[in-house]
ZAROVEX-606902 format. One record per residue (C-alpha): z, y negated, x negated; residue in one letter; residue number from 1. Coordinates in steps of 0.25 Angstrom, whole numbers. Layout:
REM ZAROVEX-606902
zz = Z&yy = Y&xx = X&type = A&seq = NUM
...
***
This chain:
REM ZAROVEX-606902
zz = 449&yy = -514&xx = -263&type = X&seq = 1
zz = 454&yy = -506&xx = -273&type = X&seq = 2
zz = 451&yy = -503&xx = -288&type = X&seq = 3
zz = 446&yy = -491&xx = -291&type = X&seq = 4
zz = 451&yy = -486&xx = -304&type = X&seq = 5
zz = 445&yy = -475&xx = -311&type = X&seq = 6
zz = 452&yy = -466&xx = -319&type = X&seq = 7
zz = 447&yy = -461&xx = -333&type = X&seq = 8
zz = 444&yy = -446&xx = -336&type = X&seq = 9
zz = 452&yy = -440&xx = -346&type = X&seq = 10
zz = 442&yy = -436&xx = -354&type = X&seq = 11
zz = 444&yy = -423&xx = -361&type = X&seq = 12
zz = 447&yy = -423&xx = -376&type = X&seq = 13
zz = 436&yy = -419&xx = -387&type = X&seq = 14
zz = 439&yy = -409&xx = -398&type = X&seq = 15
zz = 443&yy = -420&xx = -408&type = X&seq = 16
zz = 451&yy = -429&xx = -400&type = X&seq = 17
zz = 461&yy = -419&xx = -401&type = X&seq = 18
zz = 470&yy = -423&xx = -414&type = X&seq = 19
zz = 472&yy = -407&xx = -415&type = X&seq = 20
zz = 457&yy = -404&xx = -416&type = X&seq = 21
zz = 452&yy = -415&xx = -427&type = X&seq = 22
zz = 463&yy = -410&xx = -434&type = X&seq = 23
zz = 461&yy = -396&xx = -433&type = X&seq = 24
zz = 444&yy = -401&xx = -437&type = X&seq = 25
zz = 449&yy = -408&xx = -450&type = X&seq = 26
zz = 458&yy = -397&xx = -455&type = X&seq = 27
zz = 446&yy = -389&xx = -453&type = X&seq = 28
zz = 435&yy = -398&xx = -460&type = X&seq = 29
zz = 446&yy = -397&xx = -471&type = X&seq = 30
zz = 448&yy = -385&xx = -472&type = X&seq = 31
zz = 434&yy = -381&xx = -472&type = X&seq = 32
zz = 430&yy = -393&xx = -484&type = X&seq = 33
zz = 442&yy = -387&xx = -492&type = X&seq = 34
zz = 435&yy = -371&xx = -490&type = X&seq = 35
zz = 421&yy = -377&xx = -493&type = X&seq = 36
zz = 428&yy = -384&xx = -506&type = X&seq = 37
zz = 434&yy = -372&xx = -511&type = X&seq = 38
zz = 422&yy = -362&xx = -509&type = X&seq = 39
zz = 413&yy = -375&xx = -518&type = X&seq = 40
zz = 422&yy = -372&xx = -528&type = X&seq = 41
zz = 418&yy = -356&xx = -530&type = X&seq = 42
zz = 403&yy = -359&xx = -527&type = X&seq = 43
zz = 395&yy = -359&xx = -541&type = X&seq = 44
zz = 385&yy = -370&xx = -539&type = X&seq = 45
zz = 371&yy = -371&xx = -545&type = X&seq = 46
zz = 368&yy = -387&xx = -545&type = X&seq = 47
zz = 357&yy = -393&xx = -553&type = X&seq = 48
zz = 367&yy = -400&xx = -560&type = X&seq = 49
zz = 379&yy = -398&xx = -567&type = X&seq = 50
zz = 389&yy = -406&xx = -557&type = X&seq = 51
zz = 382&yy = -400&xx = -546&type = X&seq = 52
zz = 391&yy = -386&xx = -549&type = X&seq = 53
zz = 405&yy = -393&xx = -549&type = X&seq = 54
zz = 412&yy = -390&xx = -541&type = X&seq = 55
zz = 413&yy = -397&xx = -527&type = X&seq = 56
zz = 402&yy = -408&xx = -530&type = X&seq = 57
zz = 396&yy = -407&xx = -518&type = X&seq = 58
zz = 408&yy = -408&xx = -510&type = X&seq = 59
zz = 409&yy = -422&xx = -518&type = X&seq = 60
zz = 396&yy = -426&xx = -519&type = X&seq = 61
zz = 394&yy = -426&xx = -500&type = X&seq = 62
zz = 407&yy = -433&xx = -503&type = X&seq = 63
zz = 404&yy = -443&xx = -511&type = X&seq = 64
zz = 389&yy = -443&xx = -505&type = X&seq = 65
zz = 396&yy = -446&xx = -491&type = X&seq = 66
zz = 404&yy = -458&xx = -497&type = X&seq = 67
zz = 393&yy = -465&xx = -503&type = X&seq = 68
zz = 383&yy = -462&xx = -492&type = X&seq = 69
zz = 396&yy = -470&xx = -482&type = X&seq = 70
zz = 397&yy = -481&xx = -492&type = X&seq = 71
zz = 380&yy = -483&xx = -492&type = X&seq = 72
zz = 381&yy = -484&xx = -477&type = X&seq = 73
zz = 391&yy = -496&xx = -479&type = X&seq = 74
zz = 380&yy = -503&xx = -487&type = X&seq = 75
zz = 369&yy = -499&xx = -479&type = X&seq = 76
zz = 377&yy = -506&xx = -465&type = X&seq = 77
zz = 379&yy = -519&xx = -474&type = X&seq = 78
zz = 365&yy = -519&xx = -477&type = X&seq = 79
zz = 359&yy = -516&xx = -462&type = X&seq = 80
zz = 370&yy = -521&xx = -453&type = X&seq = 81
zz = 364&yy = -533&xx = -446&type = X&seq = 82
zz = 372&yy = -542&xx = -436&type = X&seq = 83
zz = 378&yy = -537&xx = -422&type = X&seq = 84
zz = 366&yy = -544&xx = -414&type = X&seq = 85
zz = 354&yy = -542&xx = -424&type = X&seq = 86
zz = 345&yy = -536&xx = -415&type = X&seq = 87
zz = 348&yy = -544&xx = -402&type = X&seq = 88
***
């Protein structure tokens, strides 16, 4: 009897598994954050508050809301993790 060996598929590549692509995607999220920058800088805000109308605060403040939010998610998996076979 002889084995029977099946050959894989080549599977055809996805848009960002070519190197080319996510490069081409990165410099494009950058340069569209560096426009979107630029433009917050000639836009006269109206905030409620005085730090509201600096300039880039929201830009900073998603930032910095984003990095706290990633570190409470730390805590939160300390506090709820429970052990590998808890519900068997």
């Amino acid at each position: 009897m002889g084995v029977i060996v099946k050959k894989k598929k080549k599977r055809e590549l996805a848009f960002f598994d070519i190197p080319k692509n996510r490069n081409m995607v990165v410099i494009l999220l950058y340069a569209v954050l560096s426009i979107l920058l630029i433009i917050d800088l000639f836009i006269h805000r109206h905030g409620d508050f005085h730090w509201e109308e600096s300039p880039e605060f929201f830009a900073v403040y998603g930032f910095v809301a984003c990095v706290v939010l990633v570190f409470v998610a730390k805590v939160l998996r300390i506090i709820v993790e429970r052990e590998e076979d808890y519900y068997d």
